[in-house]
C-alpha positions in Angstrom: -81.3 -77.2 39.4 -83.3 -74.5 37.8 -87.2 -74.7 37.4 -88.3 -72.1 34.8 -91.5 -73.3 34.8 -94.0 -70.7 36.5 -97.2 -71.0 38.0 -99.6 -68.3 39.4 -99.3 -70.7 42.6 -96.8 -69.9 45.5 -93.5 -72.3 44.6 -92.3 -75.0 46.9 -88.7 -73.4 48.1 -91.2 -70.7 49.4 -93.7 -72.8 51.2 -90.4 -75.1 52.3 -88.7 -71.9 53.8 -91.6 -70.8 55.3 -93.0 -74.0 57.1 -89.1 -74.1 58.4 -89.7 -70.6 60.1 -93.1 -71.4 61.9 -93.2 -71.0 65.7 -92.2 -74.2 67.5 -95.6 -75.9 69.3 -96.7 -79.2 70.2 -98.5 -79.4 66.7 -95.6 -78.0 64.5 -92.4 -80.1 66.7 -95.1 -83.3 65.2 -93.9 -85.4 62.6 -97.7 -85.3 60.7 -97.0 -81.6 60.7 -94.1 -81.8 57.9 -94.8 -80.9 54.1 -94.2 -84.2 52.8 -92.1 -83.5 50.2 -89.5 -82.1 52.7 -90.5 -85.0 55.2 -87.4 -87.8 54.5 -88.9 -90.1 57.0 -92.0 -89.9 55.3 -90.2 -90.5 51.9 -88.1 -93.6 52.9 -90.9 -95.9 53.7 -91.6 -99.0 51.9 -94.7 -97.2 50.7 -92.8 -94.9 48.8 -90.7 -96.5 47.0 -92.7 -95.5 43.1 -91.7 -92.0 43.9 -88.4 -93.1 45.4 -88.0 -95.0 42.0 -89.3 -92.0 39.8 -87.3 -89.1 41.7 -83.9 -91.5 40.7 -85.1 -91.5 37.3 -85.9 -87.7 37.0 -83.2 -86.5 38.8 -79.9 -87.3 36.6 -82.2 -86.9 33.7 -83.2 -83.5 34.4 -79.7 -82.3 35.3 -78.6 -83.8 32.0 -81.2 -82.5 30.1 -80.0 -79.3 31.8 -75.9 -79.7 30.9 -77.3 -80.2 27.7 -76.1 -83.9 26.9 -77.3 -85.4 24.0 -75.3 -88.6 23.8 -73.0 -90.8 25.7 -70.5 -93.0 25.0 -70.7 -95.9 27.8 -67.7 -97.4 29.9 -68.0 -100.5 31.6 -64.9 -102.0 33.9 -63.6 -103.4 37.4 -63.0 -100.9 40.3 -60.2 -102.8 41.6 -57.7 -102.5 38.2 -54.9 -99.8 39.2 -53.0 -97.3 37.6 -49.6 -99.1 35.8 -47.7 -96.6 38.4 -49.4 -98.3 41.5 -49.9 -102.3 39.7 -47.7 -103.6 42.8 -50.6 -102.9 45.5 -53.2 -105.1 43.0 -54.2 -108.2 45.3 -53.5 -110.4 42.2 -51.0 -110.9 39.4 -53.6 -111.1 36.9 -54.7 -107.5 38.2 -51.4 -106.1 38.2 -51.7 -107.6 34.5 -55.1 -105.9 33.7 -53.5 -102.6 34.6 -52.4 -101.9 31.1 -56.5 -101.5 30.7 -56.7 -98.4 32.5 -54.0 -96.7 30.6 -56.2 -97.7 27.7 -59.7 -96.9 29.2 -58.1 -93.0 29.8 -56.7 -93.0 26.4 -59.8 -94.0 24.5 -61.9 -91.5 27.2 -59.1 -88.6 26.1 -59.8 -89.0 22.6 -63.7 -89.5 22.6 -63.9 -86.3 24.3 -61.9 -84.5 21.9 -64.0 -85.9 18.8 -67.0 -84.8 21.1 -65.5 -80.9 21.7 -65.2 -80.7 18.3 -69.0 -80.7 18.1 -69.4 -78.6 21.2 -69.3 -81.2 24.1 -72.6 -82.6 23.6 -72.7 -85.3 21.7 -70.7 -88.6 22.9 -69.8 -88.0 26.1 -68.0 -90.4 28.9 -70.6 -91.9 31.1 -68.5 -94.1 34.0 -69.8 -95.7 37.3 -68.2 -92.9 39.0 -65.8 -95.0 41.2 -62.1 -96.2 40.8 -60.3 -98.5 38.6 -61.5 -98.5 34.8 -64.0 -96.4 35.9 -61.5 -93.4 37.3 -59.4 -94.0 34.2 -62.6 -93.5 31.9 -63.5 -89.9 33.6 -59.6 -89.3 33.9 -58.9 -89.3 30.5 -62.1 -86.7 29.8 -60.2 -84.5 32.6 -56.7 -85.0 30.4 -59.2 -83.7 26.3 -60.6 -81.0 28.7 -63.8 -82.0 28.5 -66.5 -83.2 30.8 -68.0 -86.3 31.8 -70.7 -88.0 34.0 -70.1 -90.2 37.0 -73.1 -92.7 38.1 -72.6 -94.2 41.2 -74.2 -96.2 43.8 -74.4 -97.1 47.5 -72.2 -99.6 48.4 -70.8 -101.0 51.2 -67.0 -100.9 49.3 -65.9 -98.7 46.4 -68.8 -96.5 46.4 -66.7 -92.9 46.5 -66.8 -91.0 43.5 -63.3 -90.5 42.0 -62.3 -86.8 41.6 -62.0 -86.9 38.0 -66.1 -86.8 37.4 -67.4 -83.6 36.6 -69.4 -82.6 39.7 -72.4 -81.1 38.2 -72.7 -84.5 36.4 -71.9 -86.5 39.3 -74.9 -89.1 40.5 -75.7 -91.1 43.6 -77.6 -93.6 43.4 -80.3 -96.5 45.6 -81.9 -98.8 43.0 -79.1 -100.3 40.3 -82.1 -100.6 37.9 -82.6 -96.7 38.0 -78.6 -96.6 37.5 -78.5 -98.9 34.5 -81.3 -97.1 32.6 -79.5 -93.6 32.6 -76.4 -95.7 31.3 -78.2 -96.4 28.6 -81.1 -94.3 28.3 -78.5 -91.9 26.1 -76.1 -94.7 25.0 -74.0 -94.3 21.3 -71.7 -97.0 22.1 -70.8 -99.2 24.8 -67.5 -100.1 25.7 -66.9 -102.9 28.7 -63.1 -103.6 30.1 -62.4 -106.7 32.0 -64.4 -106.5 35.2 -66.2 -108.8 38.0 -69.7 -109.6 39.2 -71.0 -105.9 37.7 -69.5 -106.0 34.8 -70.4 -108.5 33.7 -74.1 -108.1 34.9 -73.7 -104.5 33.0 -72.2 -106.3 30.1 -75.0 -108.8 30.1 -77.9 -106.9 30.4 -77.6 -104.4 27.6 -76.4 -107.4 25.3 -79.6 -108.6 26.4 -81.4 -105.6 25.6 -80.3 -105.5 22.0 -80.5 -109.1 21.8 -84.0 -109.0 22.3 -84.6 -105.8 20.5 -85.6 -103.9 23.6 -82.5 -101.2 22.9 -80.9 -100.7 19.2 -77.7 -101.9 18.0 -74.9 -99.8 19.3 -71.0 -100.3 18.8 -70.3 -103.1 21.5 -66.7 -103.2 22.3 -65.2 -105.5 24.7 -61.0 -104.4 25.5 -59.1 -107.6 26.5 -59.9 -110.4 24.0 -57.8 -112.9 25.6 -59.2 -111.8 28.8 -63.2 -112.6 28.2 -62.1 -115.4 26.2 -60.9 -117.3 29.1 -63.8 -116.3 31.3 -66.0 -116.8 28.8 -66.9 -119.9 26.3 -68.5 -117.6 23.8 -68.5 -120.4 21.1 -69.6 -122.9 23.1 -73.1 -120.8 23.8 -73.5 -121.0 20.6 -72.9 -124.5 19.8 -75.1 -125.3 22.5 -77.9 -123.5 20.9 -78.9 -121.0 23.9 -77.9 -118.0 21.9 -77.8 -117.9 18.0 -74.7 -117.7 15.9 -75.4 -114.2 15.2 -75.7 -113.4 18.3 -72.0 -113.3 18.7 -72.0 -110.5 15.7 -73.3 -107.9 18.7 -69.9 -107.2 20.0 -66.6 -107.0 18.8 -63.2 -107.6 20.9 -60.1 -104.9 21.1 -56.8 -104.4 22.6 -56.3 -100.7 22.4 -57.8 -97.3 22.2 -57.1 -96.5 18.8 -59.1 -100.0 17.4 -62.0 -99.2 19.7 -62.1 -95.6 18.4 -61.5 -96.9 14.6 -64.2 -99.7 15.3 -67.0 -97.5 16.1 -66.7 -94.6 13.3 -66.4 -97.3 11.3 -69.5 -99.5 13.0 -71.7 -101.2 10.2 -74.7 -102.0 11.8 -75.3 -105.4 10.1 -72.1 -105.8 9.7 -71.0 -110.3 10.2 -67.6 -111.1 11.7 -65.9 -111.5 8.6 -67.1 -108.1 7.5 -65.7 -106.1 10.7 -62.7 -106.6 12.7 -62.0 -107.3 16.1 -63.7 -110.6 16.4 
């Protein structure tokens, strides 16, 4: 990460590097002793977790800011959806099903990078959660324009690798999932979610949410797998029930392929009604 930013003061790497070389002594061997921005006991404390919190924030943001990106193009979707080529080791039949969705997920990826290379790579790139499944497929099909693409991922117990598709000078690690969901959306153009479990569907949640309650603006929502989310989910019924309003449902729109999603968000009207935009 470069730091062009100069001060008449001696720089941190220095001080670091030369706090690393002092002579080894009761007092220096102590754990006080360490600079405590080098000290990661010191930092991992339940005290610290503001400037654990703030680091996460700055960290991807500055790197990004860095690379230059202006815009992203969001994809949501479940680790555990294979390749077509590799559907027979999916623990389920409806998994081996889903497959079809990561063929889709790298084909809209492939052509959303090569809309945003047109404009010099900036603008509307793939963001993933940097792991497998629709996720690999997303940064995949970035890999297959040419292009780049951003991977943010998490500690986890399971799934947590990055897939080798992210770019690596965009690829994040992160601690808190609220950190993680805020640079998914801090540069957000459009969001795309694919059929998914528990974090999906918390993703998808929360930045419906978010424009629901006007905390984020309206963005091109685009769910792939109509049939799928509407036999997890009773959209209609929420309404009917009166816990969200009709137009409420008018925040997303449903697809089957790459080519609708891509047509569906040059094409987004912002308050645009069902009748007045496909895919519902």
């Amino acid at each position: 990460m470069k730091d062009d930013h100069r001060t008449p003061f001696r720089d941190a790497h220095t001080d670091r590097s030369a706090a690393e070389k002092a002579p080894e002594t009761e007092q220096t061997k102590a754990p006080a002793y360490r600079l405590a921005f080098a000290d990661e006991d010191f930092l991992c404390q339940d005290a610290l977790r503001p400037v654990r919190l703030q680091l996460e924030l700055l960290k991807p943001e500055m790197l990004q800011d860095e690379a230059g990106i202006e815009s992203t193009i969001v994809m949501f979707g479940g680790a555990r959806i294979p390749e077509p080529s590799k559907k027979e080791t999916a623990r389920t039949k409806t998994l081996a099903d889903l497959s079809v969705f990561y063929d889709e997920a790298r084909e809209f990826a492939r052509l959303m990078t090569l809309k945003s290379m047109e404009s010099g790579g900036h603008e509307n790139v793939i963001v993933t959660g940097g792991g497998p499944g629709v996720m690999e497929a997303g940064n995949r099909g970035a890999v297959d324009a040419g292009g780049k693409s951003i991977g943010l991922n998490i500690v986890l117990p399971f799934e947590q690798a990055p897939n080798q598709y992210v770019t690596p000078d965009l690829c994040f690690n992160f601690h808190y999932f609220a950190i993680r969901k805020m640079h998914f959306l801090m540069r957000a153009r459009a969001i795309t979610v694919f059929p998914g479990g528990f974090g999906t569907l918390d993703e998808l949640f929360e930045a419906l949410t978010l424009i629901q309650t006007g905390r984020m603006e309206r963005v091109p929502f685009v769910l792939f797998g109509k049939a799928f989310w509407e036999n997890i989910i009773n959209w209609d019924a929420l309404s009917d029930a009166g816990t969200i309003s009709a137009d409420d449902l008018d925040l997303f729109r449903f697809v089957d392929s790459a080519a609708e999603a891509i047509d569906l968000i040059d094409n987004w009207d912002q308050g645009g009604k069902r009748d007045a935009i496909p895919g519902r």
